[in-house]
py3Dmol code that shows the C-alpha trace and the ligand (Angstrom):
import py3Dmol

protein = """\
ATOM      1  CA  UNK A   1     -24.546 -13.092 -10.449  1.00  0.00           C
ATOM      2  CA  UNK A   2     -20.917 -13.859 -10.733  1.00  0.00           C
ATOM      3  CA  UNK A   3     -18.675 -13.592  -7.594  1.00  0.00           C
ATOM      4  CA  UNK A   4     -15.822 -11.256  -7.139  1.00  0.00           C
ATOM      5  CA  UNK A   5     -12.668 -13.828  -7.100  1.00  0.00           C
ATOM      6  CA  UNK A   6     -10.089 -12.083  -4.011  1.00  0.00           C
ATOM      7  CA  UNK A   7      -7.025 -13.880  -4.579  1.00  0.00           C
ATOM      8  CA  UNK A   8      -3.866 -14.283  -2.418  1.00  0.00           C
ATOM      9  CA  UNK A   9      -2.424 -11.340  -3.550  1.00  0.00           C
ATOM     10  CA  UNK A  10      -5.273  -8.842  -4.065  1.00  0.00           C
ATOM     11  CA  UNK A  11      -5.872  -5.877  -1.907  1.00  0.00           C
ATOM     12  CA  UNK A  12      -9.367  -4.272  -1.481  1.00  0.00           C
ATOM     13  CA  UNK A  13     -10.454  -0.924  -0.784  1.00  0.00           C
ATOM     14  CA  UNK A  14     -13.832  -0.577  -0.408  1.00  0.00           C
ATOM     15  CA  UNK A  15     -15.795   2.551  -0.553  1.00  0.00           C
ATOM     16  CA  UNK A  16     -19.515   2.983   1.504  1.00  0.00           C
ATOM     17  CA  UNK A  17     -22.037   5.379   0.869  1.00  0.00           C
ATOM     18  CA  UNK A  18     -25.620   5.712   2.574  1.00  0.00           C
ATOM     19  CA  UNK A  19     -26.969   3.051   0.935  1.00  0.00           C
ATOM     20  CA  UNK A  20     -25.324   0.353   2.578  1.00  0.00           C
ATOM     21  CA  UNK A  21     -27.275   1.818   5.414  1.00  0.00           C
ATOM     22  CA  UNK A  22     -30.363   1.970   3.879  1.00  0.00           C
ATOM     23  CA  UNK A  23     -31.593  -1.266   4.967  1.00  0.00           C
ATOM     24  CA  UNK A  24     -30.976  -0.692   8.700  1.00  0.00           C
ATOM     25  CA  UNK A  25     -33.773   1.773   8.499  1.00  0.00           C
ATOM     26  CA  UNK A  26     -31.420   5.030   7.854  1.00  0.00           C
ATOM     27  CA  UNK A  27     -32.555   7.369   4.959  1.00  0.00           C
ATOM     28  CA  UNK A  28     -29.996   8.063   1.931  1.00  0.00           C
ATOM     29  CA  UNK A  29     -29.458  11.318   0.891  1.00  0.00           C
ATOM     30  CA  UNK A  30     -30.427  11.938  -2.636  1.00  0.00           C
ATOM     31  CA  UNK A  31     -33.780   9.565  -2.688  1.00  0.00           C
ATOM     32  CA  UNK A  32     -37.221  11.600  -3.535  1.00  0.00           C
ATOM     33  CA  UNK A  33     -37.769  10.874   0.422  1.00  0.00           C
ATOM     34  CA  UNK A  34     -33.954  11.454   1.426  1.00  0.00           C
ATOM     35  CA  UNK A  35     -32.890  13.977   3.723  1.00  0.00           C
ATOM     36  CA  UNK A  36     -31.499  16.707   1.047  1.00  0.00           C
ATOM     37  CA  UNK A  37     -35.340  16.332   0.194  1.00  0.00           C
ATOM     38  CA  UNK A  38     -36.330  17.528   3.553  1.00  0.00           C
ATOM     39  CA  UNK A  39     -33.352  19.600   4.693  1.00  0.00           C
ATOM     40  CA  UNK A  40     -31.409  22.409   2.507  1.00  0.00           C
ATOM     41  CA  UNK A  41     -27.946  21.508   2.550  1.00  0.00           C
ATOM     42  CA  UNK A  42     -27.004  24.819   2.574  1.00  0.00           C
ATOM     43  CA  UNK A  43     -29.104  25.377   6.003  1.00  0.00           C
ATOM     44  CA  UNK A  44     -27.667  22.547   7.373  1.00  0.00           C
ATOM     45  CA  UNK A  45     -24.549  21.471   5.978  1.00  0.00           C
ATOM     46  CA  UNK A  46     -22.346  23.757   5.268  1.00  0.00           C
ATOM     47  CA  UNK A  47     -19.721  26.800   7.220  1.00  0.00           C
ATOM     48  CA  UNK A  48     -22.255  30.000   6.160  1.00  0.00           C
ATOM     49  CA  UNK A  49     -25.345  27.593   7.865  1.00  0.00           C
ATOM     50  CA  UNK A  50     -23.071  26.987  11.068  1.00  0.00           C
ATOM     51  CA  UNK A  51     -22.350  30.319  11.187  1.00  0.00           C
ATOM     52  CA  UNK A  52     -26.060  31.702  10.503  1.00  0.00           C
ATOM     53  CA  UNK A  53     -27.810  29.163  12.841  1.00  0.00           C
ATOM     54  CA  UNK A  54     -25.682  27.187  14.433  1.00  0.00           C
ATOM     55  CA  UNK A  55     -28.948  25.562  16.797  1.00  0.00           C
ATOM     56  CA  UNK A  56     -30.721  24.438  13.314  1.00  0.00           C
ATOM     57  CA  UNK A  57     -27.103  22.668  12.638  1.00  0.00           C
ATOM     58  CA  UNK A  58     -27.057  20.931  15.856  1.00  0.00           C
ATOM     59  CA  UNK A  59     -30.818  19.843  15.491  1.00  0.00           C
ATOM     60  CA  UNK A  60     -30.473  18.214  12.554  1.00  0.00           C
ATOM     61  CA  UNK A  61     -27.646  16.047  13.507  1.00  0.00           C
ATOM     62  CA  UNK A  62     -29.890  15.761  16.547  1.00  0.00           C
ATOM     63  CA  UNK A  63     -32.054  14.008  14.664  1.00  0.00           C
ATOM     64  CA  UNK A  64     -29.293  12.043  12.503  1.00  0.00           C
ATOM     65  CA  UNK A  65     -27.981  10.826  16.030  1.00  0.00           C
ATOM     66  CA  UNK A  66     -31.453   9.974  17.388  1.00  0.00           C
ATOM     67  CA  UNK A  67     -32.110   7.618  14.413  1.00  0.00           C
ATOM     68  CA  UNK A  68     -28.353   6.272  13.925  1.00  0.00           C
ATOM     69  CA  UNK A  69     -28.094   5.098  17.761  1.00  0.00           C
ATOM     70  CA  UNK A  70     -31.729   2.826  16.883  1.00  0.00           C
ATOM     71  CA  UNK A  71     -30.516   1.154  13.855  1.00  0.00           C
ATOM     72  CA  UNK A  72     -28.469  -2.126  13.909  1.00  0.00           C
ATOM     73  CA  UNK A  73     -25.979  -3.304  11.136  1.00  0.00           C
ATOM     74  CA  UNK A  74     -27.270  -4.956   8.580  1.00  0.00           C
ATOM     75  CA  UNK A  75     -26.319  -7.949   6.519  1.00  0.00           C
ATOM     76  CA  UNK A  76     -23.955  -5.883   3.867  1.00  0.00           C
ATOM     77  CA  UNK A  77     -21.990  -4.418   6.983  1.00  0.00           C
ATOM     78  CA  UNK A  78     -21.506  -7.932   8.212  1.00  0.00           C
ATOM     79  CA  UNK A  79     -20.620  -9.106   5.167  1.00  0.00           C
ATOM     80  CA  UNK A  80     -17.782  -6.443   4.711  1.00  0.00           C
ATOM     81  CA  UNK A  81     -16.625  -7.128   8.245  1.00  0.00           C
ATOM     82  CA  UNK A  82     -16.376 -11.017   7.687  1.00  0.00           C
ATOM     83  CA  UNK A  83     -14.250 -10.358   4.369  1.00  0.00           C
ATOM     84  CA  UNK A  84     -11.465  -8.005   6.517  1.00  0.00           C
ATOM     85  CA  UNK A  85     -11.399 -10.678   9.232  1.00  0.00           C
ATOM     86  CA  UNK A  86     -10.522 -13.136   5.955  1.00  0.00           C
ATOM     87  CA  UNK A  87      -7.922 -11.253   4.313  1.00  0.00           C
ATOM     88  CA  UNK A  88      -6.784  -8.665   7.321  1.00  0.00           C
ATOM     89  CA  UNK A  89      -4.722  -5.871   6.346  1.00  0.00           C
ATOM     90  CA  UNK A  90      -4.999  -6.267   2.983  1.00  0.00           C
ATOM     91  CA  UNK A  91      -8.740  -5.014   3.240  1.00  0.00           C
ATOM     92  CA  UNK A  92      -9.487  -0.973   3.940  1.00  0.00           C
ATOM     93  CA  UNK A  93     -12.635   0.383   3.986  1.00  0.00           C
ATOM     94  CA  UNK A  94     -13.942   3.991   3.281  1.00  0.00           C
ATOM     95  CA  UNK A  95     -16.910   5.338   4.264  1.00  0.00           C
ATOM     96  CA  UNK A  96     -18.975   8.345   3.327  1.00  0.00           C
ATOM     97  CA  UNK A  97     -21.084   7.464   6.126  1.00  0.00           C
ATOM     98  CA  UNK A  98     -21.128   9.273   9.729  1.00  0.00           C
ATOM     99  CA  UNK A  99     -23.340   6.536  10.996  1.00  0.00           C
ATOM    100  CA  UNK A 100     -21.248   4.122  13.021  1.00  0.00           C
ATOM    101  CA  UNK A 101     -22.792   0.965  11.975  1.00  0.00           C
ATOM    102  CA  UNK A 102     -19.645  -0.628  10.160  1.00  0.00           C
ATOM    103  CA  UNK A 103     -17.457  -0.849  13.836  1.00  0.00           C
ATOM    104  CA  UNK A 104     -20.794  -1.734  15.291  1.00  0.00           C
ATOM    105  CA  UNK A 105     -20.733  -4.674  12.672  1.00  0.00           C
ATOM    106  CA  UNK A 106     -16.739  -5.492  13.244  1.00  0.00           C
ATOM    107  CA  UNK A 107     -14.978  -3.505  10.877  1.00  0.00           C
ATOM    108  CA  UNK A 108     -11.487  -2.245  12.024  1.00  0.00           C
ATOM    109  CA  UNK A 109      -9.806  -0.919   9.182  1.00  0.00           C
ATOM    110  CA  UNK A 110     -11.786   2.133   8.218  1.00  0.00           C
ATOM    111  CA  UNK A 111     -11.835   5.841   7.755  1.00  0.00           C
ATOM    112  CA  UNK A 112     -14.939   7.837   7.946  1.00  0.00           C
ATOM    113  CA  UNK A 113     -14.286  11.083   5.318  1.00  0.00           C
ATOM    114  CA  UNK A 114     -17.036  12.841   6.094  1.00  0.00           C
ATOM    115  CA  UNK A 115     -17.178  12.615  10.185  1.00  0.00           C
ATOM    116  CA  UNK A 116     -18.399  10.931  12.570  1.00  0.00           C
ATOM    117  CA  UNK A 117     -22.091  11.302  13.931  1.00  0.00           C
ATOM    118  CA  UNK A 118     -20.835  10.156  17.854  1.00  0.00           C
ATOM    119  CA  UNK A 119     -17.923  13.090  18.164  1.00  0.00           C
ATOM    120  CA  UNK A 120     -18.091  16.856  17.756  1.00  0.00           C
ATOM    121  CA  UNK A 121     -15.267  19.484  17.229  1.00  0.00           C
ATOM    122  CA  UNK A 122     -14.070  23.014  17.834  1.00  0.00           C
ATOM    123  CA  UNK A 123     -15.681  25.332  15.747  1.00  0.00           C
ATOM    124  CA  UNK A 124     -12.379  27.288  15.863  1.00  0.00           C
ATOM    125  CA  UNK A 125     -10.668  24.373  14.584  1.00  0.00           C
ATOM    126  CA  UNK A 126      -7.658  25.304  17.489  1.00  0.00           C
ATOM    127  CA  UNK A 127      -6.062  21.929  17.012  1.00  0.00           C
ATOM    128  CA  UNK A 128      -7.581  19.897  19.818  1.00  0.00           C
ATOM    129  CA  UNK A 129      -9.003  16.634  18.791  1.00  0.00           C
ATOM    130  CA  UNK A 130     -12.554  15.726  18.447  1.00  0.00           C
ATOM    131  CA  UNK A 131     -14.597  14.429  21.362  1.00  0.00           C
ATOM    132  CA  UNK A 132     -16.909  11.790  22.299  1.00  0.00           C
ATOM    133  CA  UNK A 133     -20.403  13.084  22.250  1.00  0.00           C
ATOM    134  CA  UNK A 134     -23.598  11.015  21.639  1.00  0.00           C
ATOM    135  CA  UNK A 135     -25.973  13.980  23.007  1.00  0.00           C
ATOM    136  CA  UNK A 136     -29.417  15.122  21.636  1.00  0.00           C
ATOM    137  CA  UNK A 137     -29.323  18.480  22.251  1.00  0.00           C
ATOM    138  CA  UNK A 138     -32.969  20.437  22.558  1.00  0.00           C
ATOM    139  CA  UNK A 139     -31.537  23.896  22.610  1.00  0.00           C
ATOM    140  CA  UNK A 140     -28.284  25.553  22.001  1.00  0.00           C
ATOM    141  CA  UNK A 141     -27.592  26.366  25.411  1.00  0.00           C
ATOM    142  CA  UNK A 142     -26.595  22.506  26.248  1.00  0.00           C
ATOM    143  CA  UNK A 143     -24.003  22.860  23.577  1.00  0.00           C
ATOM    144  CA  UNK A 144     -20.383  22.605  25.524  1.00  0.00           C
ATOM    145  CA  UNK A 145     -17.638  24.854  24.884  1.00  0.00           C
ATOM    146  CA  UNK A 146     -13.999  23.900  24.115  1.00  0.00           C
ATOM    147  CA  UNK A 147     -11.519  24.859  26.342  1.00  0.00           C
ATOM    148  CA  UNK A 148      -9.893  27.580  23.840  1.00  0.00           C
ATOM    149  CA  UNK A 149     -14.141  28.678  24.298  1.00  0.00           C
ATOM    150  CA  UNK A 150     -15.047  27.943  21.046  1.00  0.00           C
ATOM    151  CA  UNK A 151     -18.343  25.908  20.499  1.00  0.00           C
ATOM    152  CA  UNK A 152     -18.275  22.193  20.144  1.00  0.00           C
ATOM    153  CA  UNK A 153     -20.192  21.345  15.997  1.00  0.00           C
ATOM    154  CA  UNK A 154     -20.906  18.256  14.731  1.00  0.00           C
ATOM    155  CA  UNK A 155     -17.992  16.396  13.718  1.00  0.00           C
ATOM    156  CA  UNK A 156     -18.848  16.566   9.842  1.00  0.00           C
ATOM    157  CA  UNK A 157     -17.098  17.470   7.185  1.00  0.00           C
ATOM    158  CA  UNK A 158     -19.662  20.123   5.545  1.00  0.00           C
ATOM    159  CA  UNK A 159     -19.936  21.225   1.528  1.00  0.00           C
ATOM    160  CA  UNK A 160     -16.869  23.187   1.172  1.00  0.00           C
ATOM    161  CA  UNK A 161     -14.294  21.374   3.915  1.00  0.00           C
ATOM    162  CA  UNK A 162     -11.653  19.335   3.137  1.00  0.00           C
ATOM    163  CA  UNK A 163     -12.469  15.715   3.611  1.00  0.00           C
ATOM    164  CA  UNK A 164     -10.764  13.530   6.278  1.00  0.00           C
ATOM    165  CA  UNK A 165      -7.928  11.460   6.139  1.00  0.00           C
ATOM    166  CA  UNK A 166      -7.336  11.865   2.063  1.00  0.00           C
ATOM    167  CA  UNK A 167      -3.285  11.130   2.559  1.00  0.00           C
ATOM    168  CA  UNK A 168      -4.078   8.075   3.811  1.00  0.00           C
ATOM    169  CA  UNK A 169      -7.392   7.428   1.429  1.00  0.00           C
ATOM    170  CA  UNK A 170      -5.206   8.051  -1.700  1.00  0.00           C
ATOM    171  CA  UNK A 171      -2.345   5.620  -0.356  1.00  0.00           C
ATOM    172  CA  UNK A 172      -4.882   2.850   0.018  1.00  0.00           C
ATOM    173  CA  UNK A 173      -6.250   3.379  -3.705  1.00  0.00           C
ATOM    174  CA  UNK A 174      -2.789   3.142  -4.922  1.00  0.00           C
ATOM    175  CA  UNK A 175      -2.247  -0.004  -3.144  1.00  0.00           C
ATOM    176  CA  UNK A 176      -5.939  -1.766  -3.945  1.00  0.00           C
ATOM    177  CA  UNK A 177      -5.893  -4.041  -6.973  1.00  0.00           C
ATOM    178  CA  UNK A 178      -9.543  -4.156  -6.409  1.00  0.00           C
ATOM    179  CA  UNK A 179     -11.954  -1.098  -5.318  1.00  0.00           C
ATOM    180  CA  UNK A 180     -15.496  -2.612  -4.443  1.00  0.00           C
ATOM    181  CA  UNK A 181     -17.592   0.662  -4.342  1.00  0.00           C
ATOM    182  CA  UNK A 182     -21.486   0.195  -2.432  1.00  0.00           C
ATOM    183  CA  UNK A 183     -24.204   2.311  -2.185  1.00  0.00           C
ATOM    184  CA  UNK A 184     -22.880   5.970  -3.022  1.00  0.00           C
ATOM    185  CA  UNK A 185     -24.356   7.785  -5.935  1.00  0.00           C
ATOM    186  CA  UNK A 186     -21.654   9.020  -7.753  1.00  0.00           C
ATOM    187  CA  UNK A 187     -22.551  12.481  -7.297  1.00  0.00           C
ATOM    188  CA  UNK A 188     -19.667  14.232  -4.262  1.00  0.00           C
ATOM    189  CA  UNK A 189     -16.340  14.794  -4.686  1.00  0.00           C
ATOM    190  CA  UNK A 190     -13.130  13.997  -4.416  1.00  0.00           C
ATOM    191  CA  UNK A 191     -15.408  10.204  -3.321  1.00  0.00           C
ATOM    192  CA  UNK A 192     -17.017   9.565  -7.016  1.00  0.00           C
ATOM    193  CA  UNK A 193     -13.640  10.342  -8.302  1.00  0.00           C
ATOM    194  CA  UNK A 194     -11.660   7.408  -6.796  1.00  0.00           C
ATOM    195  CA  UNK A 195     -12.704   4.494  -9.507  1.00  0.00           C
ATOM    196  CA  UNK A 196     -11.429   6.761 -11.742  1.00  0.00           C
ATOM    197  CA  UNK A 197      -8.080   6.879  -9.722  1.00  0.00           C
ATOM    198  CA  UNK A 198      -8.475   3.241  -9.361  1.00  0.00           C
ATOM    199  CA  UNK A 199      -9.015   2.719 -12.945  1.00  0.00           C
ATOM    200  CA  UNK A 200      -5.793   4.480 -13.773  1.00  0.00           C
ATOM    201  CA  UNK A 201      -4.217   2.036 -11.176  1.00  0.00           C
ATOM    202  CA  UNK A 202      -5.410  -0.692 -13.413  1.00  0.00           C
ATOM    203  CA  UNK A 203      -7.631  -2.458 -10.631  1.00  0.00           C
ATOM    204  CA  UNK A 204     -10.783  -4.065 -10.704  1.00  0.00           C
ATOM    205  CA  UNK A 205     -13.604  -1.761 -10.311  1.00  0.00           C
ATOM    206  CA  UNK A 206     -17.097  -3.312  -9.029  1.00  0.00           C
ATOM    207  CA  UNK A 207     -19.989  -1.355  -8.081  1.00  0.00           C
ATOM    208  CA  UNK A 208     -23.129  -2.826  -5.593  1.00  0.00           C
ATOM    209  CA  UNK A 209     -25.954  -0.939  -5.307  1.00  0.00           C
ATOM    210  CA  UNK A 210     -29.677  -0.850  -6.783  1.00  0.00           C
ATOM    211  CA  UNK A 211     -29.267   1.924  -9.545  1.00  0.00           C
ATOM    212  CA  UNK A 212     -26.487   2.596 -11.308  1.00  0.00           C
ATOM    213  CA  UNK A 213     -24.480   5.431  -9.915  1.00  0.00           C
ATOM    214  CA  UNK A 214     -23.585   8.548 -11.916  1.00  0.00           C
ATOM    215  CA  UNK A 215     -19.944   7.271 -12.782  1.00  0.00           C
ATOM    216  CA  UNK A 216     -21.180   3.827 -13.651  1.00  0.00           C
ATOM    217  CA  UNK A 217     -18.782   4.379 -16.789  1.00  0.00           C
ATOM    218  CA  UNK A 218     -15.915   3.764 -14.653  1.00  0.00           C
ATOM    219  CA  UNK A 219     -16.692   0.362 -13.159  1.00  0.00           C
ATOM    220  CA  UNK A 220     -15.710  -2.817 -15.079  1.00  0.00           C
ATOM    221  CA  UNK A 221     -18.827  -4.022 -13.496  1.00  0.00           C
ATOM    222  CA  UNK A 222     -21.623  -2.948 -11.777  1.00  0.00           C
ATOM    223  CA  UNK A 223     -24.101  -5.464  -9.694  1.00  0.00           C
ATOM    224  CA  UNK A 224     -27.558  -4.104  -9.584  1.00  0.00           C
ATOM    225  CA  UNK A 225     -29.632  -4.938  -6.358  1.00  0.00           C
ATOM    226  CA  UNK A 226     -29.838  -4.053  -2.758  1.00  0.00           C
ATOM    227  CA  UNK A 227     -26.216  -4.390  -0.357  1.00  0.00           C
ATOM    228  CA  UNK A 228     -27.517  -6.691   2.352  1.00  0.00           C
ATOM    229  CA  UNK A 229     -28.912  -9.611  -0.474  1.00  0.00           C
ATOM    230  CA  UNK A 230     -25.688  -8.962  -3.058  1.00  0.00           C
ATOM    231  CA  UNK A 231     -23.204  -8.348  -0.416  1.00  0.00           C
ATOM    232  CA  UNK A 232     -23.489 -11.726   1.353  1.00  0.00           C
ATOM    233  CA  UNK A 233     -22.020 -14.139  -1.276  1.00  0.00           C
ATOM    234  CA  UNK A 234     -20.453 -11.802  -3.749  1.00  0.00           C
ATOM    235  CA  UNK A 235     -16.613 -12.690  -2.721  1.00  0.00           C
ATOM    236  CA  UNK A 236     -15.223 -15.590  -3.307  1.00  0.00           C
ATOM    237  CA  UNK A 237     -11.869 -15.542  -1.165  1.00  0.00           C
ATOM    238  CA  UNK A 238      -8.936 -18.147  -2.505  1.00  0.00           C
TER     239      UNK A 238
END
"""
ligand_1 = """\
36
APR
N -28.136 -1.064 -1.170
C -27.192 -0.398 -1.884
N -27.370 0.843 -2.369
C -28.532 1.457 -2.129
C -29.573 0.848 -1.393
C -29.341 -0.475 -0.907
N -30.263 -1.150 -0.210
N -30.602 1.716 -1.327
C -30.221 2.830 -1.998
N -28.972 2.671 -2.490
C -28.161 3.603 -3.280
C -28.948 4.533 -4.183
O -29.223 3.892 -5.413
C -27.978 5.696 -4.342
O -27.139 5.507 -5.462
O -27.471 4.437 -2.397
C -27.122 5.642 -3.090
C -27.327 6.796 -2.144
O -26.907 7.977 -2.752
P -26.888 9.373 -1.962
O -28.190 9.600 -1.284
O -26.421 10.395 -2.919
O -25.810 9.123 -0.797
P -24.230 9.162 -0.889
O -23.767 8.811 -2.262
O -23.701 8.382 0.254
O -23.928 10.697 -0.626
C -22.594 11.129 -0.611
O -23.307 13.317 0.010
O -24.672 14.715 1.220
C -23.441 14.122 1.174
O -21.941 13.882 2.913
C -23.094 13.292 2.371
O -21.718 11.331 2.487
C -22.787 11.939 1.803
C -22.431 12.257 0.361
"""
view = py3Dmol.view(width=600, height=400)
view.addModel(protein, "pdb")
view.setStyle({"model": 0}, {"cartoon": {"style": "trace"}})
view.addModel(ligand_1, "xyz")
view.setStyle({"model": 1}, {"stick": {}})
view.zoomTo()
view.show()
């Protein structure tokens, strides 16, 4: 396996999917066994299921909660963190992920743009920040109210909403002469489209993961095999 050469003037946006999570125990998405295999997105994950059954949407991020607060980083999240304390602000990192397992691994520069598992939000969206909340709720009635009364959800971006923070996203990709894309399966948008922004950028386009993703085509390379064993010595910083 060659390394990825990070020179003094390179900047690096990396983009994380659920399979850099994978080997701390927490199931991807689109595997035979992942959780759109045991779950209907639409019951679960999107604005009609929230409105429906809105106690079926907080159990199964429940669930995602119970399992996310008893996994650990693993190497690949270390490995990401030790490369941003190298080059500092000239690293940013993207994550699909609502797991929290990149801070928990030392990562400071980072945007989650699909939520965050830990923090819910106003189902009326009145403009009040999210909150801290770590509970596993057994019924509906625990669920806490905002103060406009409007029911705290999961802070997740569902099919259909807007993803987070895509200003800020999109200013990083135009900056990044190198996008290091790990674990994501090329298959949710506007995410699977930023090589291709990246690509018409002219960076470097590397991909990590064990299969290769549906827009593999964009990539100048793609490194098959598993985050935590490429992850570790793929950069070679100058
Ligand atoms: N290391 C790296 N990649 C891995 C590993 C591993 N150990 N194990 C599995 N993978 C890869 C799979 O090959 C697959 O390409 O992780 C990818 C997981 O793909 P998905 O399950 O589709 O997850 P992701 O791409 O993150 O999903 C995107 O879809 O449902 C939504 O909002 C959810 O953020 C999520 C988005």
């Amino acid at each position: 396996m060659s390394r990825v050469r990070i020179g003094g003037d390179d900047r690096v946006f990396v983009l994380t999917g659920a399979g850099i999570s994978a080997e701390s125990g927490l199931p991807t998405f689109r595997a035979d066994d992942g959780l759109w295999a045991g779950n209907r997105i639409e019951d679960v994950c999107t604005p009609e299921a929230w409105e429906r059954n809105p106690g079926l949407v907080w159990q199964f991020y429940s669930g995602r909660r119970m399992d996310g607060q008893k996994a650990e980083p693993n190497a690949a999240h270390f490995a990401l963190a030790e490369l941003e304390a190298q080059i500092g602000d000239r690293f940013f990192l993207c994550t699909q992920n609502v797991d929290d397992l990149h801070e928990r691994a030392g990562s400071v520069r980072l945007v989650h743009m699909h939520g965050e598992l830990g923090k819910a939000h106003c189902e009326n969206d009145c403009g009040r920040p999210p909150i801290e909340d770590h509970a596993i709720y057994g019924s509906l009635a625990e669920v806490g109210r905002c103060a406009c009364g409007g029911r705290y959800r999961p802070h997740i971006v569902f099919f259909g909403e807007m993803p987070l923070e895509m200003d800020r996203i999109r200013d990083e990709i135009d900056r990044a002469t190198l996008m290091l894309v790990v674990g994501t399966s090329g298959s949710v948008y506007p995410a699977a489209n930023f090589v291709h922004w990246a690509k018409m950028n002219g960076a470097r386009r590397v991909y990590v993961g064990p299969e290769e993703p549906l827009n593999a085509a964009a990539f100048t390379s793609v490194v098959e095999g598993k985050a935590g064993e490429v992850l570790p010595g793929l950069f070679a910083v100058e």
